[in-house]
C-alpha positions in Angstrom: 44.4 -21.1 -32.0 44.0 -17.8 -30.2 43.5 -14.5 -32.4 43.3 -11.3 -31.1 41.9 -8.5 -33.7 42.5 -5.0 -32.4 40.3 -2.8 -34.1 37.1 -3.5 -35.9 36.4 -0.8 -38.5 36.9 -2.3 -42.3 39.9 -4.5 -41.9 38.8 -6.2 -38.5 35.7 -6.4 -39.3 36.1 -8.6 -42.8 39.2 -10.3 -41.1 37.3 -12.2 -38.8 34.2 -12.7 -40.8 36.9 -14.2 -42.6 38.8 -16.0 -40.0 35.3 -17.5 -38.3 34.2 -18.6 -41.5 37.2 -20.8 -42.6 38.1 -21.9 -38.8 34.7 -21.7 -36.9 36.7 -22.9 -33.9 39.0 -20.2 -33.6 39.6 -18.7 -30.4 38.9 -15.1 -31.8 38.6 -12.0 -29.8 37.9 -8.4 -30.9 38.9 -5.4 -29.4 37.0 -2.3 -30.5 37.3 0.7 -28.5 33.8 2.3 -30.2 30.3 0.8 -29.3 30.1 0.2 -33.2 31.7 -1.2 -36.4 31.7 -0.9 -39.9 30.6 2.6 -40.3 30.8 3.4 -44.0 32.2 7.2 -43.6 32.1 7.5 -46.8 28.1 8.2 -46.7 28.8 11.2 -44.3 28.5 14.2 -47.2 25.6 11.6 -48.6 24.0 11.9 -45.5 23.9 15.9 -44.6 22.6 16.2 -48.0 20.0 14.4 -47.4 20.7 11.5 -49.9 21.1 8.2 -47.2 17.6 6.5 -46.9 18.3 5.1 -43.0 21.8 5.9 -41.7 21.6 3.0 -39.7 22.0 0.9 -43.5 25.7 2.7 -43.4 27.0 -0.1 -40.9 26.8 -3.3 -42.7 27.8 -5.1 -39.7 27.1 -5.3 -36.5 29.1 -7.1 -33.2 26.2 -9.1 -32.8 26.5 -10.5 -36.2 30.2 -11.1 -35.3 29.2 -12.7 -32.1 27.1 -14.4 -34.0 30.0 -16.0 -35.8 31.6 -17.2 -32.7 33.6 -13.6 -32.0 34.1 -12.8 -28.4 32.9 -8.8 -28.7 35.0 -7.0 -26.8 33.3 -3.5 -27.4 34.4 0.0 -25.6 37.9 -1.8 -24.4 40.8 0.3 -25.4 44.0 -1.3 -25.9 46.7 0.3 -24.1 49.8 -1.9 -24.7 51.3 -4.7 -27.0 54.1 -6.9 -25.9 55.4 -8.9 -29.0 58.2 -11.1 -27.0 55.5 -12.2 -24.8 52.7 -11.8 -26.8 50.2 -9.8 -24.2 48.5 -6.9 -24.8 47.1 -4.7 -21.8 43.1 -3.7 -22.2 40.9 -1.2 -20.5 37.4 -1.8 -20.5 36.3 2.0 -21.0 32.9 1.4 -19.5 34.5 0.4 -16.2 38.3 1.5 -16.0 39.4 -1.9 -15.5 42.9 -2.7 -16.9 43.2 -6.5 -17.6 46.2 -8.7 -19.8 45.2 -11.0 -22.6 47.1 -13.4 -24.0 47.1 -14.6 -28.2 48.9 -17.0 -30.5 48.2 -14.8 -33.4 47.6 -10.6 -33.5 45.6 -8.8 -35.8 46.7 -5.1 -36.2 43.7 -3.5 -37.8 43.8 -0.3 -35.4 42.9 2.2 -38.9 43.4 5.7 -38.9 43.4 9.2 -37.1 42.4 12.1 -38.6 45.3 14.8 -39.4 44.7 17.6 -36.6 47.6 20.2 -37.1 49.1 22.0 -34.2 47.8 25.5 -35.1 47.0 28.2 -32.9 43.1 27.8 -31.9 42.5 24.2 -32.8 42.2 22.9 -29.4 40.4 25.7 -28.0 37.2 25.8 -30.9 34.5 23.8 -32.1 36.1 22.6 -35.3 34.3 19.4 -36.3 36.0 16.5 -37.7 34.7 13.8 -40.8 35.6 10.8 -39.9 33.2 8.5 -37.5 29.9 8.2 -36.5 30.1 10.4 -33.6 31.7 13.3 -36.1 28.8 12.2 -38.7 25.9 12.2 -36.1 27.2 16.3 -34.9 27.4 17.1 -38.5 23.9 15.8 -39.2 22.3 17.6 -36.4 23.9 21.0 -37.2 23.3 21.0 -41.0 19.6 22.5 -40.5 20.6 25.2 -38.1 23.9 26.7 -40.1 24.0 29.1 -43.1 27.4 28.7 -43.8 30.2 26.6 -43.5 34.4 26.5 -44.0 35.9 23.2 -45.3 39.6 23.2 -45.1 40.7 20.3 -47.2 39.9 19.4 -50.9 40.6 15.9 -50.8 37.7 13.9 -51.7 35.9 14.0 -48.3 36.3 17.9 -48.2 35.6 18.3 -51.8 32.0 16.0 -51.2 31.0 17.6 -48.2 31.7 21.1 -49.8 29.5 20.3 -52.0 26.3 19.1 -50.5 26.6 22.4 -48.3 26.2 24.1 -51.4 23.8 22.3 -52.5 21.7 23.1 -49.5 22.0 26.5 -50.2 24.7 27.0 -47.5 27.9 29.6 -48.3 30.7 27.9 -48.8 34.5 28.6 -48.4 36.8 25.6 -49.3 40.2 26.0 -48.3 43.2 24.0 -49.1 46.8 24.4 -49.3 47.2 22.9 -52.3 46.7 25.1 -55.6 44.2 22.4 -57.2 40.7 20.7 -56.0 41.2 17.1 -55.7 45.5 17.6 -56.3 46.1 14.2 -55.4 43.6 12.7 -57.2 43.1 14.4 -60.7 45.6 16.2 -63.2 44.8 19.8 -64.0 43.2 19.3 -66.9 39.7 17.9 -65.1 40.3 19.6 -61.8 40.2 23.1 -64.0 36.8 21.7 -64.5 35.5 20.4 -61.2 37.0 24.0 -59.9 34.9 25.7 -62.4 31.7 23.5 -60.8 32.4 25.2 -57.4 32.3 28.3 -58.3 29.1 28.5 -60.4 27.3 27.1 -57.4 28.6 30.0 -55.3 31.5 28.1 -53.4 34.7 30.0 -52.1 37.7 28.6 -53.2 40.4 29.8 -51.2 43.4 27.5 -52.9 46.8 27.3 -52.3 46.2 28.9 -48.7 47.5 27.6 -45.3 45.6 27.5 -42.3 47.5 29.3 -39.7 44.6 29.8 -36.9 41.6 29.7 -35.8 39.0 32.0 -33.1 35.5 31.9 -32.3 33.3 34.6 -31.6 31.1 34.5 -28.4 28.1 34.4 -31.4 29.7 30.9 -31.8 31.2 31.8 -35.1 34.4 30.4 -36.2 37.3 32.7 -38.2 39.5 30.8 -39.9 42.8 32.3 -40.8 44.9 31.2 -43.5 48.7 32.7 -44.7 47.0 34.8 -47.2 43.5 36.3 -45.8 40.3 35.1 -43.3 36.9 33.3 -43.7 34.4 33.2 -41.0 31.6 30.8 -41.2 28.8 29.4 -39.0 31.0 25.8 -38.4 34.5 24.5 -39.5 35.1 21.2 -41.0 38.6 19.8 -40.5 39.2 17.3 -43.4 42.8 17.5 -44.2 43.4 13.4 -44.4 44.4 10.9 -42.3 47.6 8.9 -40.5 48.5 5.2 -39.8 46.8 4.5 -36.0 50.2 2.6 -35.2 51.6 3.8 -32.2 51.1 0.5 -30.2 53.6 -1.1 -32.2 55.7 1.6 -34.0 58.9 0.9 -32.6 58.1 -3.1 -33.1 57.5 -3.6 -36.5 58.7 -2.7 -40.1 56.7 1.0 -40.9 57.2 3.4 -43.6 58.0 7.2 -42.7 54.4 7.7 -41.5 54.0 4.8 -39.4 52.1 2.4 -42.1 53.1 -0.8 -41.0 54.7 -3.2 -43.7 53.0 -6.1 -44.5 54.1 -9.6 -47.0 51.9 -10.6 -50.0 50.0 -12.3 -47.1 49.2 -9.4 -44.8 52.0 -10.5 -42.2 54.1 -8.0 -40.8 57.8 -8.0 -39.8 56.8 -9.8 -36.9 55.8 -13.4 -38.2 52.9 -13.6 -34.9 51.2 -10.3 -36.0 48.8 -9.3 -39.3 48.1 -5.9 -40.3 45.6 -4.5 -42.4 43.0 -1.6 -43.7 44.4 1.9 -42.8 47.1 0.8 -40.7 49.2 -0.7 -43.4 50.8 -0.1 -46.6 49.3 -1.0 -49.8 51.5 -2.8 -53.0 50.8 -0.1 -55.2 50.5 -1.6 -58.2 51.4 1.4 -60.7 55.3 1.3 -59.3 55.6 -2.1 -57.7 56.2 -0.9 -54.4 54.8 -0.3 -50.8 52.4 3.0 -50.4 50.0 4.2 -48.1 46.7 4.3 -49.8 43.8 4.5 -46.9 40.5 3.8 -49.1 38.1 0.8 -48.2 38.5 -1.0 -51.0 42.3 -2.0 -50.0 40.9 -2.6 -46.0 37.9 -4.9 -47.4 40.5 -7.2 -49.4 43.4 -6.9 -46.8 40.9 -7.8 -44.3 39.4 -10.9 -46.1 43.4 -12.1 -47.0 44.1 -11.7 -43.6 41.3 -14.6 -43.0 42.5 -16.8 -45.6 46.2 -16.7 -44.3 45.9 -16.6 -40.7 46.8 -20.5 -40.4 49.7 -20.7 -43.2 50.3 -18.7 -46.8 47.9 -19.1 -48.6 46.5 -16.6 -51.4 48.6 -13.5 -52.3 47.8 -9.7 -51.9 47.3 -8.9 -55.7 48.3 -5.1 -54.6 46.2 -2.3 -55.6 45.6 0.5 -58.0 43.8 3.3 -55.9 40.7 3.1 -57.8 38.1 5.7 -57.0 35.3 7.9 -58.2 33.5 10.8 -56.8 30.3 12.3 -58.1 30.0 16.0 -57.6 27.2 18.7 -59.0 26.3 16.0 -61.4 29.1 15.6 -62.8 30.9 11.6 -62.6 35.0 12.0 -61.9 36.9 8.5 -61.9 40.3 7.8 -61.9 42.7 4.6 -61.3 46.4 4.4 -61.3 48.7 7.6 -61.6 48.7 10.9 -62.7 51.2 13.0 -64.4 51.5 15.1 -61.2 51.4 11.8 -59.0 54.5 10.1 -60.9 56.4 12.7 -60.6 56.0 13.2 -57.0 57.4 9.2 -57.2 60.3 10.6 -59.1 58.6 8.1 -62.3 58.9 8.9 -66.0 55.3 9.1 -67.9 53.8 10.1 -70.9 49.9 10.9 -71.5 47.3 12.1 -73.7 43.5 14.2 -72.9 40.9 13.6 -75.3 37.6 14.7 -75.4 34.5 12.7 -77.5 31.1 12.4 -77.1 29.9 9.0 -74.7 27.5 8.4 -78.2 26.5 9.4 -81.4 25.2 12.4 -82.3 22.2 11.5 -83.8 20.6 10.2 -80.5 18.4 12.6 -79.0 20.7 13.7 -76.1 24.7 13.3 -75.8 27.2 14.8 -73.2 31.1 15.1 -73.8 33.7 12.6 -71.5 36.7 13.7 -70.6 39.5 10.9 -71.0 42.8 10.8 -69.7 45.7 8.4 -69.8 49.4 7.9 -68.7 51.6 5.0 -69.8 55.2 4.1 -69.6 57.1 5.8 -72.5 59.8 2.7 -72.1 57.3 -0.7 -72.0 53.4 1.4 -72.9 52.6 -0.3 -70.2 49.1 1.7 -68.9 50.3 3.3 -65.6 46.8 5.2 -64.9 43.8 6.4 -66.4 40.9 9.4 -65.3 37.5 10.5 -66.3 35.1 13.2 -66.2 31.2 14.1 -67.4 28.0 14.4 -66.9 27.7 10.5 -68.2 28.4 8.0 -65.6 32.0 7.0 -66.1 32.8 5.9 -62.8 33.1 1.9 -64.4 36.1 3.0 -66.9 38.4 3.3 -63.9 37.6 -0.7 -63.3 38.8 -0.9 -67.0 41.8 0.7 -66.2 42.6 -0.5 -63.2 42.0 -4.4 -64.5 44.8 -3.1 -67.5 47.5 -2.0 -65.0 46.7 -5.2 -63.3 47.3 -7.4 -66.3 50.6 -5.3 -67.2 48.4 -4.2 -70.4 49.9 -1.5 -73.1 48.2 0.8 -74.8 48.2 -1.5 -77.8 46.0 -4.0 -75.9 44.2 -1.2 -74.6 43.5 0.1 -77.9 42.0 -3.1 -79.5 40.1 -4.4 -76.2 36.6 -5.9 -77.1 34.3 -3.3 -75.9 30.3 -3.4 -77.1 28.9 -0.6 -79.3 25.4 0.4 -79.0 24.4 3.5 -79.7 22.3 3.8 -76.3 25.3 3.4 -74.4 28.5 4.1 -76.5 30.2 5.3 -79.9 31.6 2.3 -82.2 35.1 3.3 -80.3 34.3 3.7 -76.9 36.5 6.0 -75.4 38.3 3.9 -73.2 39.5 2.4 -76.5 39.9 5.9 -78.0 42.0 7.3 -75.4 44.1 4.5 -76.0 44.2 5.1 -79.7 45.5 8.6 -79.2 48.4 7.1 -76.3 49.6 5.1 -79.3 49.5 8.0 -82.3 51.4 9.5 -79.3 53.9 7.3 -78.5 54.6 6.7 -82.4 55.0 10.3 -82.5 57.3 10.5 -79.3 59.4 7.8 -80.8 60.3 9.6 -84.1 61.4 12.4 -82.4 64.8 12.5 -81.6 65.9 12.9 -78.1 67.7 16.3 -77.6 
């Protein structure tokens, strides 16, 4: 069989590890219009700050070690065309401008993202530096011992990290965003008052709830950024205001959602029965509410990427879907979350209930303790757990995993409640407060359910 994987980040890279390993005598070729793969962006912030031991350890892969597999390494070759009916796809080697045609039996669409650029006055005509590949972490890198200050326009999580090893290293720091919150998407209000609060006492800007509307730069190099509602100027700008489905090749061929995320079965196969996608160009089963979503994290490419391997010949093993786990650590201070929020269901138009507690991670008569933050949402109909977050100085970051395993396993708070967990006082309270924040969901719902409806 002849496989062509287009694209080679996360996705192409574990599909055909994947592939290689369970058919050795593949035909497989790679497209990858970069001379690298596997790049773990995620280690960019990490790395300005100083924290990454050998950026070289941020690719765990290599093309050689797909080679090595039997993968015919097609690196710098840009893929300019896909024809489904006659399954062709039109190349051009970047190094020497030649435009060949291959042929496959099989596709696999693992083209990732792009970041979001917005069409705003200045954009194009200024040095405003992306986070998103090597070549953006590499100018990054070089121009964090030469700047004194630095604008981050986004507060996702890649905004909010970088923001805060600039301030770390003693840079002044405006972080812009148009939503009201730090981390909106991610957190309800009730730890994002908190991580907010972190910024500030280490000097950071917040300029919230503020839309970019240009940018200029001075002939010193320095780069004004206006927003709606005032201006910040700043040694460098850092654009980091998310990402989009890479799917233009074969937009108008397959099933997409509204932002061009192609649609794939619970075995990675798109609308078109020849052709896999995977990673950041394709939806996720979002767990939570049982239906398609765009979720680009690694964690979903990794998995897609390996099921993509294992179903490449015939159906095989099923997508188990997702739960958007993740966990930052910022000014040493652990923030986890899977699932949904309050604000994140109702963006989904979906009915939740939840409860915030706060309780020490162990006793009080240890030497040392530190308060965690616990958050939960359930369905108010089933108690089915529908998300879960976390914040402290205490690493929490393994309680997501909790949670996400109970919106796996359909669990309710119930379960959740009366889950074996260990108590030792080194480590926990005799209610851990996984279990504890599931305790209070149920007081909650009891309460909820005496309460007549109005």
């Amino acid at each position: 069989m002849k496989i062509l994987v287009i694209g080679a980040t996360h996705a192409g890279t574990f599909a055909t590890q994947q592939i290689l390993t369970e058919h050795p005598y593949y035909d497989v070729t790679v497209y990858e219009r970069n001379h690298n793969l596997s790049f773990l962006s995620c280690g960019i912030a990490l790395w300005v700050g100083d924290h990454v031991s050998d950026p070289e350890k941020m690719f765990y892969s290599s093309p050689e070690a797909l080679a090595a597999l039997g993968a015919n390494m097609q690196m710098e070759h840009d893929v300019l065309a896909i024809d489904p009916v006659a399954k062709t796809v039109e190349v051009k080697d970047l190094k020497t401008g030649n435009v060949t045609t291959d042929t496959y039996d099989k596709l696999v669409y693992t083209t990732g993202s792009t970041p979001i650029v917005p069409n705003i006055p200045g954009i194009h005509d200024t040095d405003v530096h992306l986070c998103k590949n090597w070549h953006d972490a590499k100018a990054l890198k070089a121009l964090a011992p030469t700047i004194k200050s630095a604008i981050v326009i986004g507060a996702g999580y890649i905004g909010a990290e970088l923001a805060e090893q600039y301030a770390l290293t003693d840079k002044q720091v405006t972080l812009i965003d148009g939503l009201p919150r730090v981390l909106a998407k991610n957190f309800d209000a009730n730890i994002t008052d908190r991580v907010e609060k972190l910024y500030t006492d280490h000097g950071v800007n917040l300029a919230l709830g503020e839309m970019v509307t240009g940018f200029t730069q001075g002939t010193d190099g320095e780069m004004t950024v206006t927003t709606d509602k005032g201006s910040y100027t700043a040694d460098i700008a850092v654009l980091c205001t998310g990402f989009r489905p890479n799917t233009e090749l074969l937009k108008d061929h397959l099933e997409t959602l509204p932002n061009g995320a192609v649609i794939t079965d619970a075995y990675m196969q798109t609308s078109d029965p020849a052709i896999f996608a995977a990673g950041d160009t394709a939806t996720v089963h979002y767990n939570p509410t049982g239906k398609n979503d765009y979720i680009p994290l690694a964690t979903n490419a990794v998995r897609q990427g390996i099921l993509v391997g294992k179903n490449i010949e015939k159906p095989t093993e099923k997508y188990l879907g997702t739960q958007s786990s993740s966990a930052v650590e910022l000014f040493e201070h652990a923030i986890a979350a899977s699932g949904m929020t309050t604000e994140g269901a109702k963006a989904r138009g979906i009915e939740v209930a939840s409860v915030t507690i706060e309780q020490d991670y162990r006793p009080d008569f240890m030497l040392t303790t530190t308060p965690v933050l616990c958050s939960l949402t359930w369905d108010p109909k089933t108690h089915e757990v529908k998300g879960g977050a976390f914040f402290s100085k205490h690493d929490i970051s393994q309680s997501a995993n909790v949670i996400s395993l109970a919106i796996q396993t359909h669990m309710t708070i119930e379960t959740l409640a009366m889950v074996d967990m260990l108590f030792q006082p080194n480590f926990d309270q005799p209610i851990n407060w996984v279990n504890a924040v599931a305790m209070a969901a149920v007081a909650k719902a009891q309460e909820m359910e005496k309460t007549p409806v109005a």
